[in-house]
C-alpha positions as CSV (number, residue, x, y, z in Angstrom):
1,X,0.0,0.0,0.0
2,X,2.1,3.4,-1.0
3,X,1.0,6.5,-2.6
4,X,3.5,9.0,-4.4
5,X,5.5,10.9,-1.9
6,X,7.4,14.2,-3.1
7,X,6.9,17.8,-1.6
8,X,4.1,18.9,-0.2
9,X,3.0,21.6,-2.9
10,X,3.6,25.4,-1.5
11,X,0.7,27.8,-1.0
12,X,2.1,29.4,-3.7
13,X,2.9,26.9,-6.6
14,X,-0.2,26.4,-8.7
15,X,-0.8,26.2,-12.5
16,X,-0.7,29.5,-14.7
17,X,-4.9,29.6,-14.5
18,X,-5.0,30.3,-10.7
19,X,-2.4,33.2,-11.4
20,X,-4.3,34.4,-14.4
21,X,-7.5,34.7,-12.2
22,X,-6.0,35.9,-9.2
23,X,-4.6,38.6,-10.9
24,X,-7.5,39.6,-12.3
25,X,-9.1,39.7,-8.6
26,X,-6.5,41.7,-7.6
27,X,-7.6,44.4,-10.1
28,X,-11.6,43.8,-9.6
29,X,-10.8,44.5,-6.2
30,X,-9.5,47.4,-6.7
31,X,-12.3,48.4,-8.4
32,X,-14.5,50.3,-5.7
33,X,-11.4,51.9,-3.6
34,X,-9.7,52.7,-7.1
35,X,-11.7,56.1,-7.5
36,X,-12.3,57.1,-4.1
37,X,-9.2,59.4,-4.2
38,X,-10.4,61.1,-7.5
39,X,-13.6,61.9,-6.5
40,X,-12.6,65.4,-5.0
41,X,-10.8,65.9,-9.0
42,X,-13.6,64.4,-10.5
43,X,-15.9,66.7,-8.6
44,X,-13.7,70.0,-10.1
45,X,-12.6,68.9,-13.0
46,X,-16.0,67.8,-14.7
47,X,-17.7,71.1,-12.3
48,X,-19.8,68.6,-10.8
49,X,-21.6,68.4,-7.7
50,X,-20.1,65.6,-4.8
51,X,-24.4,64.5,-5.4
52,X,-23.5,64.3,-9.1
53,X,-20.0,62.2,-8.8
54,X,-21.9,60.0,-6.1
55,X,-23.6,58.6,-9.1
56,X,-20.7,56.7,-9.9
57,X,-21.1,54.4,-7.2
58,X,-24.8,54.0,-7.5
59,X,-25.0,53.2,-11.5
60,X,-22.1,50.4,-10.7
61,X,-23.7,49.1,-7.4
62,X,-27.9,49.1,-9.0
63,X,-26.1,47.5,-12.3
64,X,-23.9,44.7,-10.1
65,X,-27.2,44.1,-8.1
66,X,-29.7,43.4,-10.5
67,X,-26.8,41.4,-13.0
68,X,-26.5,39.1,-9.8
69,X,-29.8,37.7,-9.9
70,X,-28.6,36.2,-13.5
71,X,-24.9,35.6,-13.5
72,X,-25.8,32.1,-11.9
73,X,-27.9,31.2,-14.4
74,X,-25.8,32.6,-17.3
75,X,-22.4,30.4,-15.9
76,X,-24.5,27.5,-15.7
77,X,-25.5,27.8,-19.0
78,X,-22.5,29.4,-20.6
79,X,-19.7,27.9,-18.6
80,X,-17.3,29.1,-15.7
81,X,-14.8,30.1,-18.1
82,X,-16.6,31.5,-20.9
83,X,-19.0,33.7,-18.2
84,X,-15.0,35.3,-16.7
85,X,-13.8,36.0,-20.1
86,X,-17.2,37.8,-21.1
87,X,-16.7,39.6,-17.5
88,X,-13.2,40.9,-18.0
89,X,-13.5,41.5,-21.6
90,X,-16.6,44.0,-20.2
91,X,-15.0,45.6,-17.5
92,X,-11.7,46.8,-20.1
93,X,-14.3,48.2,-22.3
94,X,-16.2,50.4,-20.0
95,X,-13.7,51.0,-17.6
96,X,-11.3,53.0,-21.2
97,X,-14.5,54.6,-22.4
98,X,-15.3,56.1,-18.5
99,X,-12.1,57.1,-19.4
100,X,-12.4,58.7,-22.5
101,X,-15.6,60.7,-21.8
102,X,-15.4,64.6,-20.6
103,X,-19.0,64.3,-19.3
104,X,-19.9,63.4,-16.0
105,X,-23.5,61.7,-17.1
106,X,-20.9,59.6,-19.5
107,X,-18.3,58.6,-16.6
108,X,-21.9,57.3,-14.3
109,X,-23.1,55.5,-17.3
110,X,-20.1,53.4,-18.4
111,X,-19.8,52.9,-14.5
112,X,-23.1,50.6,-15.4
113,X,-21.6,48.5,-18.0
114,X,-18.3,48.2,-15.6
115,X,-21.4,47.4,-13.1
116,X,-22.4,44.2,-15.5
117,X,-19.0,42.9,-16.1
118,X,-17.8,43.5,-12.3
119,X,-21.1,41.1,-12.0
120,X,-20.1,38.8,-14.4
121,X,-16.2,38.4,-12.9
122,X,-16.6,37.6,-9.1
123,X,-19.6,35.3,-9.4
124,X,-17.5,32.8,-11.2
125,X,-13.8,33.9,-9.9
126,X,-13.3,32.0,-6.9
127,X,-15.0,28.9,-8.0
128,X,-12.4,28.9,-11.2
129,X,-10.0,29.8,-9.1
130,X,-10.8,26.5,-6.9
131,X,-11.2,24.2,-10.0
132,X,-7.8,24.8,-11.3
133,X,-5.8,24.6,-8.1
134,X,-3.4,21.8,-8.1
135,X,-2.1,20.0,-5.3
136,X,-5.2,20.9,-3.6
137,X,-7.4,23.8,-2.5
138,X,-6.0,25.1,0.2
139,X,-2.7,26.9,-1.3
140,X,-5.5,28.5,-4.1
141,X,-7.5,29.9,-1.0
142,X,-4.2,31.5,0.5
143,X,-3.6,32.7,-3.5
144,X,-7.3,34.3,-3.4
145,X,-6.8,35.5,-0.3
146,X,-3.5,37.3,-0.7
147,X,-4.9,39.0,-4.0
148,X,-8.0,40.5,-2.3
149,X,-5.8,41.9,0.2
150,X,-3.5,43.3,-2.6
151,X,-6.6,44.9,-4.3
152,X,-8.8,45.9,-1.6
153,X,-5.2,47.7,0.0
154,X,-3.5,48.4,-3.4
155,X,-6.6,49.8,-5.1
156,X,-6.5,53.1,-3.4
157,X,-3.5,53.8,-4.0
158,X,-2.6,53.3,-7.5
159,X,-6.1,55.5,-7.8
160,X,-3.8,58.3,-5.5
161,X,-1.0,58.0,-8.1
162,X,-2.8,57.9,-10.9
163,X,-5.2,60.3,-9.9
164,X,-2.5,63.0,-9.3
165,X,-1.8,63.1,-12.9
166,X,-5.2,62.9,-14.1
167,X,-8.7,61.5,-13.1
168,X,-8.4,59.8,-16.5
169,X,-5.7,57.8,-15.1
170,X,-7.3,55.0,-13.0
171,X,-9.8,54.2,-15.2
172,X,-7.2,53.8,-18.1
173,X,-5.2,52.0,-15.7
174,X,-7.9,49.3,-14.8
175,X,-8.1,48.8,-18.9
176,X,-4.4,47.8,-19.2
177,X,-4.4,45.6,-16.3
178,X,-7.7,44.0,-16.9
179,X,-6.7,43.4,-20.5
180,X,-3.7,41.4,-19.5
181,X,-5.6,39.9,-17.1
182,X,-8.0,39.0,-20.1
183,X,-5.3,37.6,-22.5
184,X,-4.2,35.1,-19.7
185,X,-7.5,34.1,-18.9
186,X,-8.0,33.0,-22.4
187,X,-4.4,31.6,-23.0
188,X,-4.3,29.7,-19.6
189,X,-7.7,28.8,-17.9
190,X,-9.1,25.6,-19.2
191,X,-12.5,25.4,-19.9
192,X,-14.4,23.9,-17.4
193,X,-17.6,21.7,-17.3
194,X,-20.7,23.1,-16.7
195,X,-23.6,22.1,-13.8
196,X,-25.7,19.1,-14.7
197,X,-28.2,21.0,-13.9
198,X,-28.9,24.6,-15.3
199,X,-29.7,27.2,-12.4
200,X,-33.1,28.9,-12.7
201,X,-32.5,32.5,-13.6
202,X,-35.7,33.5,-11.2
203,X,-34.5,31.0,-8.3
204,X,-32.5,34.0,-6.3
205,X,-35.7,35.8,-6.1
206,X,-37.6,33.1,-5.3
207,X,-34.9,32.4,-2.4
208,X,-35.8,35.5,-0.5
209,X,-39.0,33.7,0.4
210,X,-36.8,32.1,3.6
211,X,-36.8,34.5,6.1
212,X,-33.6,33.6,6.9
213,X,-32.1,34.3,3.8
214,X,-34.4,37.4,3.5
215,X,-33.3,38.7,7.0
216,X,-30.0,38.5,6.3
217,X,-30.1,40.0,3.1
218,X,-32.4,43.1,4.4
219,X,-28.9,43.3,7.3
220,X,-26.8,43.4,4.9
221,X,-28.7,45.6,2.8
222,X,-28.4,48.5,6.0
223,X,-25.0,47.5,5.9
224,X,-23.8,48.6,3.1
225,X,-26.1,51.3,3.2
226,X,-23.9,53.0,5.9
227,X,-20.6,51.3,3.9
228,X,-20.8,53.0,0.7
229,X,-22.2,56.4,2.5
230,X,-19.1,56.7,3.8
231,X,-16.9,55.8,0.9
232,X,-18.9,58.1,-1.3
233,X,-18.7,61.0,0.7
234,X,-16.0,61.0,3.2
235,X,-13.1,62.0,0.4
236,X,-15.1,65.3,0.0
237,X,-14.6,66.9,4.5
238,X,-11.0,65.3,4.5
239,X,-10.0,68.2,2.5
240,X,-6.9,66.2,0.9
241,X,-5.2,65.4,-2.8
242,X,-5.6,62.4,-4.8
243,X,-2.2,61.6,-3.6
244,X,-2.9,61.8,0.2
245,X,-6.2,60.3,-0.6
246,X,-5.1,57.2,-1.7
247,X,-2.7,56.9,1.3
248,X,-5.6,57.2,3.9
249,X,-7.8,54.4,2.2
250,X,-4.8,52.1,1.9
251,X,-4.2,52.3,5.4
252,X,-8.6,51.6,5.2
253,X,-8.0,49.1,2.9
254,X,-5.1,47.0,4.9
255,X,-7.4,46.9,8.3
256,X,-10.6,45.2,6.0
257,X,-8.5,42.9,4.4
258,X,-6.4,42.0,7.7
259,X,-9.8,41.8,9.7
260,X,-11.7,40.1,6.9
261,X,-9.1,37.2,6.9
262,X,-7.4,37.0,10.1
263,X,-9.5,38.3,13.0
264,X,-13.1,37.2,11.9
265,X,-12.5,33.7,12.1
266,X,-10.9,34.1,15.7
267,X,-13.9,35.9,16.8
268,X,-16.6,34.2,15.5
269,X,-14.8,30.9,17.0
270,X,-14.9,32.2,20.6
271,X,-17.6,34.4,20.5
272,X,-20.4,33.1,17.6
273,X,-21.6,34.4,14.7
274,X,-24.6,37.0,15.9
275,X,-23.1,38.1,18.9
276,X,-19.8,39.4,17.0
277,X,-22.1,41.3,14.9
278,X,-24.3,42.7,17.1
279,X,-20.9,45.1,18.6
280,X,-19.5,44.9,15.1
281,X,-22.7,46.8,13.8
282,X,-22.6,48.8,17.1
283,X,-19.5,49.9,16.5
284,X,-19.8,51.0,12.9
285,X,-22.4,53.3,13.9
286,X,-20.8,54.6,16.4
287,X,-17.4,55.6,13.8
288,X,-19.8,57.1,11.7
289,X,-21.5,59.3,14.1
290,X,-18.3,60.5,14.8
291,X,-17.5,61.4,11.4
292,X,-20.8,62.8,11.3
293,X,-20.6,64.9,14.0
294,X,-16.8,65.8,13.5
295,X,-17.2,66.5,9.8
296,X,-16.0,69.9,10.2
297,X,-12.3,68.4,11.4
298,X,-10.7,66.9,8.6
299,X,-8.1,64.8,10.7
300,X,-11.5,63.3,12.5
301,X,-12.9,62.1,9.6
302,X,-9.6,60.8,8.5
303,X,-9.1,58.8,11.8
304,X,-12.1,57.3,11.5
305,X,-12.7,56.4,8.3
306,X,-9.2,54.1,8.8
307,X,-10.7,52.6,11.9
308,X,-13.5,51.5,10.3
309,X,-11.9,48.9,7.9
310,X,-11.3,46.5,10.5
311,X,-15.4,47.0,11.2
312,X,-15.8,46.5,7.6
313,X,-13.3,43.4,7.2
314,X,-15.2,41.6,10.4
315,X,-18.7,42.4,8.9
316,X,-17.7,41.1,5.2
317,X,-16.7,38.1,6.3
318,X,-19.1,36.7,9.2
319,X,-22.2,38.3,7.0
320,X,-21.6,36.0,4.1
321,X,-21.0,33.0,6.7
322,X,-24.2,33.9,8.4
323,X,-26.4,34.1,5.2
324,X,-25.0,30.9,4.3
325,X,-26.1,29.0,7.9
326,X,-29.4,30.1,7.6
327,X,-30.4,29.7,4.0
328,X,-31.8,26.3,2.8
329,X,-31.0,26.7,-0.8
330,X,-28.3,25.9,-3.0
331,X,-25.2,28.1,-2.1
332,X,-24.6,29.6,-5.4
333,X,-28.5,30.8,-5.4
334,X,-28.0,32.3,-1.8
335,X,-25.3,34.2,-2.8
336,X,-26.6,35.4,-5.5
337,X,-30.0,37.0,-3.9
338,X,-27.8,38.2,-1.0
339,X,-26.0,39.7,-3.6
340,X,-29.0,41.5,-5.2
341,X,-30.2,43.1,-1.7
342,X,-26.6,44.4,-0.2
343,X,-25.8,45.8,-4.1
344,X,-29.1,47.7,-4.1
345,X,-28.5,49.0,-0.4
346,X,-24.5,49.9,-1.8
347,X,-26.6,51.4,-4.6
348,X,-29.0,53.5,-3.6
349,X,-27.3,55.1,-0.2
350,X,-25.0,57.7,-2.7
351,X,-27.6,58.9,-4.6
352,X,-29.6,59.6,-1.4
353,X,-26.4,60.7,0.3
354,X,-26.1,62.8,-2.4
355,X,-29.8,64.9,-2.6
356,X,-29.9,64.7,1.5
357,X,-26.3,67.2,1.4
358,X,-27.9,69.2,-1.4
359,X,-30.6,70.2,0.9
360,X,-29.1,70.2,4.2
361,X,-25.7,69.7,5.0
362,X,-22.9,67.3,4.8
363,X,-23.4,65.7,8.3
364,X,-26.6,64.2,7.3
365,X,-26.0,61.3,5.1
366,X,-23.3,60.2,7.6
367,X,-26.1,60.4,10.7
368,X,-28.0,58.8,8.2
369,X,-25.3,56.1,7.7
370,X,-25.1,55.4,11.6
371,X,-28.6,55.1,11.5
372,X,-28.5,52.1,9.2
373,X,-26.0,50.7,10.9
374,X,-27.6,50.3,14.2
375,X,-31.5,49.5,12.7
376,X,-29.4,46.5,11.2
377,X,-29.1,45.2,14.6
378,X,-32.6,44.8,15.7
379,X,-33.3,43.5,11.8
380,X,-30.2,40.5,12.2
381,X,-31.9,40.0,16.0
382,X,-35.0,39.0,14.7
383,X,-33.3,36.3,13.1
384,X,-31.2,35.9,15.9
385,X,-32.9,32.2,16.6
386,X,-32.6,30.9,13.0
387,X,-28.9,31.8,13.1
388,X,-28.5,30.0,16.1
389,X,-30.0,26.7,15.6
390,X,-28.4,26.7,12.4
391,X,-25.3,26.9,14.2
392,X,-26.0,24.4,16.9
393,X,-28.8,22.1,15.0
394,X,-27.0,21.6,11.3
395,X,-29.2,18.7,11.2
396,X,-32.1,20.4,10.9
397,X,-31.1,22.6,7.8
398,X,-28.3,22.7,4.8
399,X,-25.2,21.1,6.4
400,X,-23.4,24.5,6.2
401,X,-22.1,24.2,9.5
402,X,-19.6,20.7,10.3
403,X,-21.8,17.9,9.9
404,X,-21.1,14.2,9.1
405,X,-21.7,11.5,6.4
406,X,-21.5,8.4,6.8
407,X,-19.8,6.4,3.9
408,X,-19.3,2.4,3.7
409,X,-20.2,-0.1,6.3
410,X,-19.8,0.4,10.2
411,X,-16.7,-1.7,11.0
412,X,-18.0,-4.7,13.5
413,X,-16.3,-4.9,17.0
414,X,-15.6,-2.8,19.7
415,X,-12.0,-1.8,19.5
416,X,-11.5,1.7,19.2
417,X,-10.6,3.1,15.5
418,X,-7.9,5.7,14.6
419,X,-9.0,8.6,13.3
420,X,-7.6,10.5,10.0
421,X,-8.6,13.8,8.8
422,X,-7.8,14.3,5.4
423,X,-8.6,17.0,2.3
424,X,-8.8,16.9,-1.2
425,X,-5.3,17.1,-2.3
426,X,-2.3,14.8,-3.7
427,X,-1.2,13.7,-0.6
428,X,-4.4,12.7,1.1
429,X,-3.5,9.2,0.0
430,X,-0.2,9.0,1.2
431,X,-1.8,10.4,4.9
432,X,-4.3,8.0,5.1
433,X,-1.7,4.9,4.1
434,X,0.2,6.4,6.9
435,X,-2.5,6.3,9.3
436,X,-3.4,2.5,8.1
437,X,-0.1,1.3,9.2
438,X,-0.7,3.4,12.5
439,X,-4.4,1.3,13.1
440,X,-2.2,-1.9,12.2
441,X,0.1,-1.5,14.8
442,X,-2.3,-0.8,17.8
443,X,-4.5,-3.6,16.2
444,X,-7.3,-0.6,15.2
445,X,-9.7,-0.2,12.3
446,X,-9.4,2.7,10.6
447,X,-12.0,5.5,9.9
448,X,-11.1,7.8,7.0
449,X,-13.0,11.5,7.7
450,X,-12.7,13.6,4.5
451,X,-13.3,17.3,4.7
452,X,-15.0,19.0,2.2
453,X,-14.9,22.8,2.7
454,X,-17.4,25.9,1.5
455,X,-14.9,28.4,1.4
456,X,-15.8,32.1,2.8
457,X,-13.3,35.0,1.7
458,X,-14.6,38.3,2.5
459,X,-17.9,38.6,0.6
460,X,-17.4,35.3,-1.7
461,X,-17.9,31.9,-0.8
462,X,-17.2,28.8,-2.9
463,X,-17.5,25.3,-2.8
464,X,-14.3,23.5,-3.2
465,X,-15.6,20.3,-4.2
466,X,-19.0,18.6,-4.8
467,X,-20.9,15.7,-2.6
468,X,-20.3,13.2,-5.2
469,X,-16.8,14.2,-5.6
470,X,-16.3,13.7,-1.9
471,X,-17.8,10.6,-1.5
472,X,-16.0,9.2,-4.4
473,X,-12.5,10.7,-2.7
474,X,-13.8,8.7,-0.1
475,X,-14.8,5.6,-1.8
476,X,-11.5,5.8,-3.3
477,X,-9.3,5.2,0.1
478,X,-11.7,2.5,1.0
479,X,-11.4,0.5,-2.0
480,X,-7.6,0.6,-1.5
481,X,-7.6,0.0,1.7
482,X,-10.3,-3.1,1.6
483,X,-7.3,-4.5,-1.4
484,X,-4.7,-4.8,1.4
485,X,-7.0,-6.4,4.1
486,X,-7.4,-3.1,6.4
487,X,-10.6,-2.7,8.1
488,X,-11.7,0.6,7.1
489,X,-15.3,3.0,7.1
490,X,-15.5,6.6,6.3
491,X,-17.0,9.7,6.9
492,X,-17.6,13.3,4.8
493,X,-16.8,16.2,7.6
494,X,-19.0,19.2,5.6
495,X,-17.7,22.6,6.6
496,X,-18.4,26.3,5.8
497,X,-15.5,28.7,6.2
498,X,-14.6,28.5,9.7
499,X,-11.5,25.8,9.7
500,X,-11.4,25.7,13.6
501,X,-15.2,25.0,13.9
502,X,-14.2,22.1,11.5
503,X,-11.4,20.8,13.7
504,X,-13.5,21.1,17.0
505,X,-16.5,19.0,15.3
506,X,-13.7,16.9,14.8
507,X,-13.0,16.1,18.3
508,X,-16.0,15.5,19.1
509,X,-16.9,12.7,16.4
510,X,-14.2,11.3,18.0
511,X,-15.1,11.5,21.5
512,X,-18.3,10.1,20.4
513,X,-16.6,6.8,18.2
514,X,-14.3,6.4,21.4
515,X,-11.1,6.9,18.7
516,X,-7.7,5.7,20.0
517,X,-5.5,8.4,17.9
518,X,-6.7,11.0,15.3
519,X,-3.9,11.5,12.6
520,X,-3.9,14.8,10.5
521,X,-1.0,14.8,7.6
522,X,0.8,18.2,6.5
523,X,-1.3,20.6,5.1
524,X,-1.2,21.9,1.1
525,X,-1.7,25.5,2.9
526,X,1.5,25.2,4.2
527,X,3.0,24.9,8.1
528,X,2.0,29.1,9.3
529,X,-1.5,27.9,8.2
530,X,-1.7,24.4,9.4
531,X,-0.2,25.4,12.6
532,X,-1.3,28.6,13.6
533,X,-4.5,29.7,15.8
534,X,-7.7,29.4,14.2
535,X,-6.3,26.8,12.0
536,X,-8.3,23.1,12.1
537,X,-5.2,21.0,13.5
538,X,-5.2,23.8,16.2
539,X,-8.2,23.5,17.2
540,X,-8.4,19.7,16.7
541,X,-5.2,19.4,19.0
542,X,-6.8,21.5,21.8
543,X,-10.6,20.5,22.0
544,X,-9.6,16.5,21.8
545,X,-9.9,14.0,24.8
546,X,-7.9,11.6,22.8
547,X,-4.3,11.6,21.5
548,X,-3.7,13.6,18.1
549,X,-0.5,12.8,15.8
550,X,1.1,14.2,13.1
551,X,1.6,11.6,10.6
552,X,4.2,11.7,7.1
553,X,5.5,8.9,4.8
554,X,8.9,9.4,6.1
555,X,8.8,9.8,9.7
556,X,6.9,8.3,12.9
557,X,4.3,10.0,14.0
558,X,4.2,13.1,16.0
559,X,2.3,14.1,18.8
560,X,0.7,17.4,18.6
561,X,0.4,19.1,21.9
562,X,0.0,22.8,22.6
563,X,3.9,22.7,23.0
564,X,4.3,20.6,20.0
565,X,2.2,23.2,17.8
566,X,4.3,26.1,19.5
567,X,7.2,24.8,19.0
568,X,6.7,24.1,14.9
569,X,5.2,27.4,14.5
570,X,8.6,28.9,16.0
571,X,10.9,26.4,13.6
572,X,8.6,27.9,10.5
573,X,9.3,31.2,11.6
């Protein structure tokens, strides 16, 4: 019994189609934070009103919203790849002719057809991007990951720089980049097969007839109400140049991104979903009453417009996890008609933004801003209960949250199995041989558990394989393992974003099956990942009432203690 052995693939090493795509969400998500620093330009340049340039936001936000109830049902008909390359090719033609025009009316109303690409691109991008990964999923995540920081951080300020030679600049800019990004797509993606079955283009509306999935979506709706207030209008009282205005929504852009990927998880682990958004919610409100009523001080309004990205990077995240625990529908057809409600709130807040400081003055759309923020509270409370027993009952719903499958006959007898947690990745075969010759000696059966994962990055979430891929992965170790006379059952662990929820549902299926050892191999995201807090093996290691090893072709295994995990995240370092 042996499986290939070699290096465990890099977070970093995947085929030319991850790149190609990444790259190309690193310059989507630029997209929004791109012309925040010309906005002030704009405004002078064009002898527009800050009402007038608003617009720009809301003709791209009312364009992405309405696209979204579609884009599912276009990719399942068209295809992943063909749906991103129609996407791209969009957002390069709009973005040079918003460009090109000396009109303001001109610059809001390519802003729609960059609206329908944008639409287009990041319904399909991180499901491509999972498809083509190699050597797993995990090291594509990271690749996703790092690129939305890069463009929520970087966005801003290449708009800064470009905007200080002319508000022509970043939208010429997002033409180049998007066109390379374009030509790769098309010279390195494969194409990729399309749903058995074709998605219903009116099942996102249709969806909102859960309340679950309606509640959240009205949340998230006052969410970004408040959200795009502020990035619409706060430029204007900060009184600065394209320049400096890029440098103040990098600093924005670093805290979502950080908070978004880092932080969220933590807290949602120790504290739950609702809670952490209950003060999250609180304490956007709270920034933008400040800015509100300090929008007199420019260095107030700067100040708190950074501190809200890590608000913003919290709320992203654990508002996409929560409309995905509650919604009994097919993920793709949640996302979209959560899509279509926070696009519309994104959408419509500038344009009223914008007529409330015509009439009155500019503090108002920012008290109008904290308003929303805090009437999302008792709106996401009275679906406090749904979000709770989806996180406590999976059973009862979708298994979003970490639920078990069982797969192949029980194995008879009472001696207690070993335990391996595997992924979908080359060397899950060469873990779970490992762990076989660990149940032979201590006279064990073996029980493979194979997680399958629904990604969650910021707003985007992403299933990284499909049931019947799963149980075949599955299937796969049993057969090989039946061939060589080891007694053997299995198990799908189904998870939705949070890896250390996953690894404490994983102690306790073993506390329940009375395991002897669980065995974890090395993970495809690499050591920092695998090791640090948050991470499954983490949380695996500290929740367990059994014995937890590390297990590798080459080497006995290794205990993993909270020492053990200390100590190898201090030899990565």
């Amino acid at each position: 019994m042996s499986a290939p052995h070699g290096k465990t693939a890099g977070p970093f090493r995947q085929p030319k189609a991850v790149w190609a795509v990444a790259f190309a969400c690193v310059i989507s998500f630029m997209g929004i934070g791109l012309v925040d620093p010309i906005l002030p330009a704009l405004a002078e340049s064009l002898r527009a009103s800050p009402s007038q340039v608003s617009l720009l936001f809301s003709s791209y936000l009312i364009v992405t919203a309405v696209a979204m109830l579609f884009v599912g049902w276009f990719s399942s008909r068209f295809g992943a790849k063909r749906t991103l390359v129609i996407g791209l090719a969009v957002i390069v033609v709009f973005a040079a002719l918003a460009g090109s025009t000396d009109s303001i009316n001109g610059i809001v109303g390519f802003r729609a057809g960059w609206g329908l690409g944008n639409a287009l691109f990041i319904a399909t991008s991180l499901a491509v991007i999972v498809a083509s990964a190699s050597g797993g999923f995990g090291g594509a995540i990271i690749l996703y990951e790092t690129a939305l920081g890069l463009g929520i951080a970087v966005g801003p300020l290449l708009g800064g720089e470009l905007g200080a030679i002319s508000w022509r600049g970043p939208f010429f800019g997002v033409a180049v980049l998007m066109t390379i990004a374009l030509v790769a797509t098309l010279a390195f993606v494969p194409s990729l097969p399309k749903p058995k079955r074709p998605t219903s283009p009116v099942a996102p509306l249709r969806a909102l007839r859960h309340r679950g999935l309606l509640t959240m979506g009205i949340m998230a709706l006052l969410y970004n109400w408040g959200f795009f207030t502020m990035l619409g209008y706060a430029p204007y009282p900060m009184k600065l140049s394209a320049h400096e205005l890029g440098l103040v929504f990098t600093g924005w852009g670093l805290l979502v991104a950080a908070f978004s990927v880092f932080f969220a998880p933590r807290l949602q682990a120790r504290y739950g979903t609702a809670p952490v958004l209950y003060a999250n919610l609180l304490g956007l409100g709270i920034v933008m009453a400040v800015i509100a009523a300090g929008v007199a001080t420019p260095t107030t309004v700067i100040v708190a417009v950074v501190v809200s990205g890590a608000f913003i990077g919290i709320n992203n995240t654990l508002t996409t996890q929560a409309v995905m625990l509650v919604s009994p529908v097919e993920r793709p057809v949640a996302s979209s008609a959560y899509g279509f409600l926070r696009f519309i709130g994104g959408g419509l807040a500038p344009y009223v933004a914008g007529k409330l400081a015509d009439a009155t003055d500019l503090s108002v759309p920012f008290y109008l801003g904290a308003a929303t923020f805090l009437l999302a509270i008792p709106v996401l409370a009275s679906g406090h209960r749904l979000l709770r027993r989806a996180e406590t009952h999976p059973e009862e719903s979708e298994p979003v949250t970490p639920s078990f499958t069982a797969i192949g006959a029980p194995v008879a007898g009472d001696v207690p199995p070993v335990v391996v947690a595997v992924g979908a990745h080359h060397k899950a075969a060469a873990i779970v041989d490992a762990a076989a010759r660990l149940a032979h000696d201590t006279g064990s059966p073996l029980e493979v558990v194979h997680v399958r994962q629904t990604v969650v990055v910021e707003e985007q979430a992403g299933d990284t394989e499909t049931a019947d891929q799963a149980r075949a992965a599955v299937t796969a170790h049993l057969d090989r393992l039946a061939a060589h006379g080891v007694a053997a059952t299995g198990q799908i662990l189904t998870s939705v974003g949070d890896h250390a929820a996953a690894g404490r549902a994983l102690a306790r299926h073993a506390e329940q099956v009375g395991a002897r050892v669980v065995a974890v191999g090395r993970s495809p995201r690499g050591p920092l990942a695998q090791f640090a807090d948050g991470s499954l093996t983490t949380a695996l290691t500290h929740s367990a009432h059994c014995t937890v090893v590390l297990v590798d072709a080459d080497h006995l295994p290794r205990q993993l203690t909270p020492a053990a995990l200390a100590e190898l995240r201090g030899s990565v370092a």
